[in-house]
Kinemage of the C-alpha trace (Angstrom):
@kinemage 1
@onewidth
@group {chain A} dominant
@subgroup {mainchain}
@vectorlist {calphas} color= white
{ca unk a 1} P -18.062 -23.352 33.464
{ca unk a 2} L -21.206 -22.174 35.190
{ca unk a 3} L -23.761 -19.970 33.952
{ca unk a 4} L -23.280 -17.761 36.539
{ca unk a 5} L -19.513 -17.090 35.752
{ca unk a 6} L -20.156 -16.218 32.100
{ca unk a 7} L -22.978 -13.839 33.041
{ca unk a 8} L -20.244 -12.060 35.266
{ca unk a 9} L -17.676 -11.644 32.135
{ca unk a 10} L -21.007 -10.797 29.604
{ca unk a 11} L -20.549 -7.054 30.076
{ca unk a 12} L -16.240 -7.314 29.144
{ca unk a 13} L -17.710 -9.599 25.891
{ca unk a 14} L -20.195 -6.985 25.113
{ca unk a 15} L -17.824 -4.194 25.360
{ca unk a 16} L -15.226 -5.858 23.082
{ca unk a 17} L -17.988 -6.672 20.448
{ca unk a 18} L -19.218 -3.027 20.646
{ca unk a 19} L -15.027 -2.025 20.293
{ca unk a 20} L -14.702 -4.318 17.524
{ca unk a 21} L -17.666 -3.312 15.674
{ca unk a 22} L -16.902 -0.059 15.808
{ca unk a 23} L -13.165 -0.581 14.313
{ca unk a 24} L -14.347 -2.817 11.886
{ca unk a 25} L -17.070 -0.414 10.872
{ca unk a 26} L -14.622 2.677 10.533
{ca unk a 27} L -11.925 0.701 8.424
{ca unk a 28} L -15.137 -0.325 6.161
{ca unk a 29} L -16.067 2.991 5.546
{ca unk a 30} L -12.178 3.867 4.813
{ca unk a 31} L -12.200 1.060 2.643
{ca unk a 32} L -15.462 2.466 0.857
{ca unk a 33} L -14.323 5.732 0.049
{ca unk a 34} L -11.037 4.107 -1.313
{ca unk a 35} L -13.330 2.188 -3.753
{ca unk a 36} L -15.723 4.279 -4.416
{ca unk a 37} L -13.761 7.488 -5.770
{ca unk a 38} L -10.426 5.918 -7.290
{ca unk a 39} L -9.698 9.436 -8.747
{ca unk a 40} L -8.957 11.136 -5.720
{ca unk a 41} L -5.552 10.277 -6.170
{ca unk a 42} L -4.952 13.736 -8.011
{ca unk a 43} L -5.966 15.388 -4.492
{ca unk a 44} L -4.223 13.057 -1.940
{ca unk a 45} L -1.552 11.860 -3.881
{ca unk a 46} L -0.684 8.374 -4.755
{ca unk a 47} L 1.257 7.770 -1.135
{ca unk a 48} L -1.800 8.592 0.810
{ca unk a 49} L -3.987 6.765 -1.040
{ca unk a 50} L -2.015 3.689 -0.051
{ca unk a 51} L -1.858 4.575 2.972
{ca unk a 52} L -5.418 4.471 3.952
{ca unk a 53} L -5.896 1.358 1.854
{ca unk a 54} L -2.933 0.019 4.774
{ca unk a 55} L -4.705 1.716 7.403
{ca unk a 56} L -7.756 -0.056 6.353
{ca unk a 57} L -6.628 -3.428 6.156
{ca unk a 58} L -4.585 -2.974 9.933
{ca unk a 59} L -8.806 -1.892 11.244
{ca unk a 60} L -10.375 -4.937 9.500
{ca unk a 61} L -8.054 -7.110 11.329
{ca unk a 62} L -8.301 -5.164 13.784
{ca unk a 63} L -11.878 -4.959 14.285
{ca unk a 64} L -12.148 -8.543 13.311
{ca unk a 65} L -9.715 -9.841 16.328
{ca unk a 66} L -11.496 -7.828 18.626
{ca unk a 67} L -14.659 -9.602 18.178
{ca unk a 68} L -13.199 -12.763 18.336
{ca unk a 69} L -11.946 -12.382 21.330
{ca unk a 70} L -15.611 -11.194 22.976
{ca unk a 71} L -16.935 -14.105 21.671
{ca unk a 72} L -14.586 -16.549 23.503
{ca unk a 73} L -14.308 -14.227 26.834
{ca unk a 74} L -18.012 -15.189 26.529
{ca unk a 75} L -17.530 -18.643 25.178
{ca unk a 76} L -14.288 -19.546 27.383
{ca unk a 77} L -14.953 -17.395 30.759
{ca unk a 78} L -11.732 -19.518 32.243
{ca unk a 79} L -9.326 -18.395 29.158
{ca unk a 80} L -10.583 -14.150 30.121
{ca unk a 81} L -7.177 -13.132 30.462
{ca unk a 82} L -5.346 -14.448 27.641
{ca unk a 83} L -8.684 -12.920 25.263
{ca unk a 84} L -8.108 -9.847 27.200
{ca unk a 85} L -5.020 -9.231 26.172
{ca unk a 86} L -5.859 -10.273 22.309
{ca unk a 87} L -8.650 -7.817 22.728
{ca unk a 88} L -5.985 -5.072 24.525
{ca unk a 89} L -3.764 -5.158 21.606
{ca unk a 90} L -5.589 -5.453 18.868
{ca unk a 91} L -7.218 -2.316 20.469
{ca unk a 92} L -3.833 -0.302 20.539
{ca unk a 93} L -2.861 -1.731 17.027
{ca unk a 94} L -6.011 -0.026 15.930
{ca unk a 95} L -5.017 3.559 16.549
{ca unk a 96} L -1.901 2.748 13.807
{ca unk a 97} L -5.231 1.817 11.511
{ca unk a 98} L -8.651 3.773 11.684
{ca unk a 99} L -9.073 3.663 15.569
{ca unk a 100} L -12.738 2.794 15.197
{ca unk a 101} L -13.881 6.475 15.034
{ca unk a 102} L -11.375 6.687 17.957
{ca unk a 103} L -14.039 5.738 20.398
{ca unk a 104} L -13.762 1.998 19.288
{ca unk a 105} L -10.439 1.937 20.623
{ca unk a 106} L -10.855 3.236 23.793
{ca unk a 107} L -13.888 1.101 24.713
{ca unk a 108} L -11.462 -1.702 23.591
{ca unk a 109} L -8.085 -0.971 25.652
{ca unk a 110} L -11.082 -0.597 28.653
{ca unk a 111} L -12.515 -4.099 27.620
{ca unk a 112} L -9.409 -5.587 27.648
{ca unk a 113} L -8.318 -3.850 31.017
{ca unk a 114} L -11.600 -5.549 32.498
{ca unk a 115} L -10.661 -9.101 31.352
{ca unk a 116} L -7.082 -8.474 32.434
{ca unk a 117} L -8.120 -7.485 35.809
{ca unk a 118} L -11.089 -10.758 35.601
{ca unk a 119} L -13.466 -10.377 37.960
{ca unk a 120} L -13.838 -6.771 38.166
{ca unk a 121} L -17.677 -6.110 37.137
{ca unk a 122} L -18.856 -2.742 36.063
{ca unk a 123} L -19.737 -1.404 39.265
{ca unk a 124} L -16.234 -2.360 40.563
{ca unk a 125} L -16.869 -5.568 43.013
{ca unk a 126} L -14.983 -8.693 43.177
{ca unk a 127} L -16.710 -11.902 42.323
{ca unk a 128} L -16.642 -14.196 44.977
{ca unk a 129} L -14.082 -17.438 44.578
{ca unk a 130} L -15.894 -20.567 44.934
């Protein structure tokens, strides 16, 4: 693959690693605040409290997935759709978690629209087929 194609996809890569940073960082800090102050239990009960230790795990792998799969649209520019659509769902499956702060999981379903759609850039032209 030429340089020149994986400088076109850089921009869906970057926005999948910013998605997936920002999931993973959200289910992190979920995860924190779980571990940190075990004896909130008495205020959110013991159901709750298991379900944000659920919710954190689904943004971790979340999160985790997400960056994977901007580091091979980068790495494998001819594979963009099938990494698109990793990054796509891992993006919806992270509403069920954390959502990355909510704004992690936009950016991501948008990232994953871009590499569905491959060779949209961000100003909206086609690359040329050669």
């Amino acid at each position: 693959m030429s340089i020149s194609k994986r400088l076109a996809y850089r921009f869906v890569a970057e926005l999948s690693l910013i998605a997936g940073s920002l999931v993973l960082a959200a289910a992190i800090l979920s995860l924190r605040h779980i571990a940190f102050f075990p004896d909130m239990k008495w205020m959110m009960g013991s159901q709750l409290s298991g379900h944000v230790l659920v919710t954190s795990i689904v943004g971790i792998v979340s999160g985790g997935m997400m960056i994977m799969g901007g580091i091979m649209i980068y790495a494998q520019p001819l594979h963009i759709r099938k990494w698109g659509i990793l990054v796509w769902f891992f993006s919806s499956l992270s509403f069920f978690g954390i959502g990355g702060f909510i704004v992690g999981g936009i950016i991501g379903i948008i990232a994953g629209f871009l590499a569905v759609t491959k060779g949209i850039t961000f100003f909206g032209s086609k690359l040329p087929k050669k």
